[in-house]
N, C-alpha and C positions, 0 to 999 in steps of 0.2 A: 559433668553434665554438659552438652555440648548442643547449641540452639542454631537450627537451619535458617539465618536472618535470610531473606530473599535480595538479591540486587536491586540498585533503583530501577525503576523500568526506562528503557530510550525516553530520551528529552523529547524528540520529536523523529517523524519519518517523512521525508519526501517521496512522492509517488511521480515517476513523469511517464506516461501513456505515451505512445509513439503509435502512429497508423500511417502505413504509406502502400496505398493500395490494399493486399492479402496479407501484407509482412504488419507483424503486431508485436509489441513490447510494452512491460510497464518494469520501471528502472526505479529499484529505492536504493535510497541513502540515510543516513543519521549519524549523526556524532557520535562519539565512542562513550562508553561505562566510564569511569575510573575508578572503579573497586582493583586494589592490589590481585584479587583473588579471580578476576571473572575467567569464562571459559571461554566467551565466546555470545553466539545469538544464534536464536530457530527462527527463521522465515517459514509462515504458514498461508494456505491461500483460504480462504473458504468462499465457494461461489456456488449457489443453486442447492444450499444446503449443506455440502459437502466437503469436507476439510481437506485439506491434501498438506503434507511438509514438504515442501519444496527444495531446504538446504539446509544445511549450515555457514558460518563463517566465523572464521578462530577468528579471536580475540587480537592477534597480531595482523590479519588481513585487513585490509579496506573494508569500511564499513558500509558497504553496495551489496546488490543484488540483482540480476535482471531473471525477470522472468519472461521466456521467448516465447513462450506459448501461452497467454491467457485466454481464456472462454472469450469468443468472438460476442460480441451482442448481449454481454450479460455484466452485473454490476459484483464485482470482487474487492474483498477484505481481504486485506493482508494485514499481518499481525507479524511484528518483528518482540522476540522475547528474550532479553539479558539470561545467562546461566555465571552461573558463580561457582565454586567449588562447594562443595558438601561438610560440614562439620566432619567428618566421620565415613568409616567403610559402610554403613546402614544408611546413611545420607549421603549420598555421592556429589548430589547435584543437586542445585536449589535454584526456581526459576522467579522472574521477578515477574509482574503481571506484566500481558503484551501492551504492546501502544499500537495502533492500528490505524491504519487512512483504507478509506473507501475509495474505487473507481470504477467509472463506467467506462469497459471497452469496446470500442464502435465497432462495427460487422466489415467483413471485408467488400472490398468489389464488386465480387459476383454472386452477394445475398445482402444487394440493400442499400451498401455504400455507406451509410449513412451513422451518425453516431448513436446512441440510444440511451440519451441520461434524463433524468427529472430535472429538469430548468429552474424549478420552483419556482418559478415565474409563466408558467404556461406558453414559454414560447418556444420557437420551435429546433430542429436540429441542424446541423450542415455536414457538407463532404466531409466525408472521412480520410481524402487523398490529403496527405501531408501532414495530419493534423498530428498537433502537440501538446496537450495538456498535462498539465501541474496538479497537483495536490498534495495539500501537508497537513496532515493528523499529529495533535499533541498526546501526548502521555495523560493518562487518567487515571484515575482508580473508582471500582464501581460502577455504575451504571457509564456508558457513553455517553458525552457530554455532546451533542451536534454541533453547541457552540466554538467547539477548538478547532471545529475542520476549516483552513481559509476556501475563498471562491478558488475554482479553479480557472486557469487563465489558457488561453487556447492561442494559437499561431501556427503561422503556415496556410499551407492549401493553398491554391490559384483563384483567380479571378474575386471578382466582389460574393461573397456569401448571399446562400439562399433568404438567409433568416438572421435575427441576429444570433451572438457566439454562445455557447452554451453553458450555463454555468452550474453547481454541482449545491445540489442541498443532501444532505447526511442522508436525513428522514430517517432517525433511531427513534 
């Protein structure tokens, strides 16, 4: 009898947004599994409904990602998911549940400028020229917890800001 135990899932993922002008990136990271057996991790995006898998990275690789092209103007989950080997040739592969951070990626230059997150605080946005935000989503299981995501922390950009900096509520 041989039992598909699932990997733990990532401890945590750092999400870091990059916007400098049109050019957009969000760059995750997390510390590694240490199951003797793991495979590796699936990066998945979902924005606007819509799922996409973005990559892999074997289990000997650095534990990063970047993704160069996110949805301009719209708020993306990514979900990084531990794989482990499979009990058996009928079980190949066994995933552990994703650990996930959300982020709002700001619009470029020439539609807007501007970033486009919930402040949850009702205030308002600034340049998107330089800007660098953070975000780290913890491991859960079951429902999303809002509570595990920290603020996210912004830097960069010129001059004195329009508004104050922006900060990031879940809203699950």
């Amino acid at each position: 009898l041989a039992v598909a135990i699932p990997p733990a899932p990532v401890q945590q993922v750092t999400a870091t947004v990059t916007a400098d002008g049109d050019d957009r990136s969000v760059r995750l990271e997390w510390p590694p599994n240490s199951e003797p057996d793991l495979l590796g991790y699936v990066v998945t995006r979902v924005s606007g409904g819509r799922s996409k898998s973005l990559g892999q990275v074997a289990v000997n690789d650095q534990t990063r990602f970047v993704d160069d092209a996110p949805p301009a103007g719209a708020t993306s989950r990514y979900e990084v998911t531990a794989i482990r080997r499979g009990p058996d040739d009928q079980v190949e592969q066994v995933p552990a549940q994703p650990t996930t951070v959300t982020v709002d990626v700001p619009r470029g230059a020439d539609d807007g400028g501007t970033t486009g997150g919930d402040t949850g605080d009702g205030s308002g946005s600034g340049s998107a020229a330089g800007l660098t935000t953070v975000v780290t989503g913890r491991a859960s299981s079951g429902r999303p917890n809002p509570n595990l995501l920290s603020s996210v922390q912004a830097r960069g950009g010129s001059g004195r800001p329009a508004s104050p900096p922006t900060t990031f509520d879940s809203g699950f």
